[in-house]
FIMI-727343 format. One record per residue: x, y, z of N, C-alpha, C, O, CB in turn. Coordinates in steps of 0.1 Angstrom, whole numbers, plus 5000, padded with zeros to 4 digits. Glycine has a CB too. Layout:
XYZXYZXYZXYZXYZ
...
END
This chain:
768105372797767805252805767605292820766605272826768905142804
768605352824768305402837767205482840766505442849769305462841
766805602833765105672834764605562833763505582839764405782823
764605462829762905372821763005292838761905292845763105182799
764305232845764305132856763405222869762505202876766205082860
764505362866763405442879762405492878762005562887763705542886
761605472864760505512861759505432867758505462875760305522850
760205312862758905162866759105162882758205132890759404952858
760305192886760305162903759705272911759405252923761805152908
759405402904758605482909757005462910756205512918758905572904
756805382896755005372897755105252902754105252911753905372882
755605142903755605022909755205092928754105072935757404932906
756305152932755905132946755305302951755305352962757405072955
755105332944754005442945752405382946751305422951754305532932
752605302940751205232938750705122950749605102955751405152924
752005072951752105012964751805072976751305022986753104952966
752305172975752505242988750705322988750305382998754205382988
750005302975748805352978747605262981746505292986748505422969
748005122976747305062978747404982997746404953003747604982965
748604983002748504963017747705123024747605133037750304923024
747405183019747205383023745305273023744905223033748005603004
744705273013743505193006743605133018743305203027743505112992
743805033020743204903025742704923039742304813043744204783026
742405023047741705033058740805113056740005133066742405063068
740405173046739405313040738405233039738305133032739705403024
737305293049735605273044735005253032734905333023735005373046
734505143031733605143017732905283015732805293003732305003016
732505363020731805493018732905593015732605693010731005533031
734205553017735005683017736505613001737505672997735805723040
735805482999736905462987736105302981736505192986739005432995
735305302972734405152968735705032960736605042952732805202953
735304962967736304792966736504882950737504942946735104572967
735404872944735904882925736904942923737704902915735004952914
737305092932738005202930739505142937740605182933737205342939
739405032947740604992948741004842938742004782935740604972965
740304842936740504692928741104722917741904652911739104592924
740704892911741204952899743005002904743904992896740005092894
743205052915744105022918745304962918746405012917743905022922
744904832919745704672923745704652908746804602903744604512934
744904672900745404652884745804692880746304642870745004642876
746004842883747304902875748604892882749704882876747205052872
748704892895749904752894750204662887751204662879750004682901
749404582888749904432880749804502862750104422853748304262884
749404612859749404652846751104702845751804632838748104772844
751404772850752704852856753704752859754804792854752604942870
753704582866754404492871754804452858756004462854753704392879
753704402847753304352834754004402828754904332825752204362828
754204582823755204662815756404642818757204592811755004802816
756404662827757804652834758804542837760004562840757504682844
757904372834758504282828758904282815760004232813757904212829
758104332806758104312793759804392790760604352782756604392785
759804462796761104602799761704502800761904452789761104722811
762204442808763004362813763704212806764704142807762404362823
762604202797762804092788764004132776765104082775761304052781
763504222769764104312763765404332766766304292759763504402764
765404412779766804402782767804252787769004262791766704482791
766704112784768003992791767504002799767403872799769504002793
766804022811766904022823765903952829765104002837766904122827
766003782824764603702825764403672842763303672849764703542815
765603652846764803632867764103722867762903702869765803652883
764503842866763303972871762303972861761904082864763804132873
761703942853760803982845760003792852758803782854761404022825
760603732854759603622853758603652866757503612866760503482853
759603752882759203772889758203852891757203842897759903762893
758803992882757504062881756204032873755204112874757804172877
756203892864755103852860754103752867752903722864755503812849
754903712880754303632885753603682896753003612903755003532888
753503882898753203902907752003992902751104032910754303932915
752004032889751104072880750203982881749103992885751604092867
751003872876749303712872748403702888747203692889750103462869
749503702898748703742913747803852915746603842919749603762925
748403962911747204032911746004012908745004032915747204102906
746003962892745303922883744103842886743003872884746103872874
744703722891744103612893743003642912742203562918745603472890
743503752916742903792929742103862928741103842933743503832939
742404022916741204092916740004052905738904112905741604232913
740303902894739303912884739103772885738003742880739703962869
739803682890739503562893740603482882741503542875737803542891
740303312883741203222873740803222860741503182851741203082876
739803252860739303262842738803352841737603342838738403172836
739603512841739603582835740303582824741403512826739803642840
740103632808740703622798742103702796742903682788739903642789
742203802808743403892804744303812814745503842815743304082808
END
């Protein structure tokens, strides 16, 4: 349990920490798509990492990390996206 918690907390904010690194980069030097692919594997990684957490009982945090997944979600693909 403990490898799986610092696993997810390593791609969680590794990802984070690349996606604020992104957000001032030239469309010529990093294309929206390339970051947008980014931001979804967070919320892909948020998503796992709830599911983890369900599993273990641990529904406040999983509800939290799902609500921040569906933000992603719903910012890089829109409200009616099917995933």
């Amino acid at each position: 349990h403990g490898f799986a918690v610092e696993g997810y907390k390593w791609c969680i904010e590794t990802l984070e920490e690349k996606i604020q690194s992104q957000k001032d980069l030239p469309e010529e030097s990093l294309s929206a798509h390339e970051k947008d692919n980014t931001r979804l594997l967070l919320g892909m990684s948020l998503d796992s990492c709830a599911r983890y957490m369900i599993s273990r009982k641990q529904l406040e945090l999983a509800e939290s990390l799902y609500e921040k997944a569906l933000a992603i979600s719903r910012q890089v693909q829109g409200e009616t996206h099917p995933q």
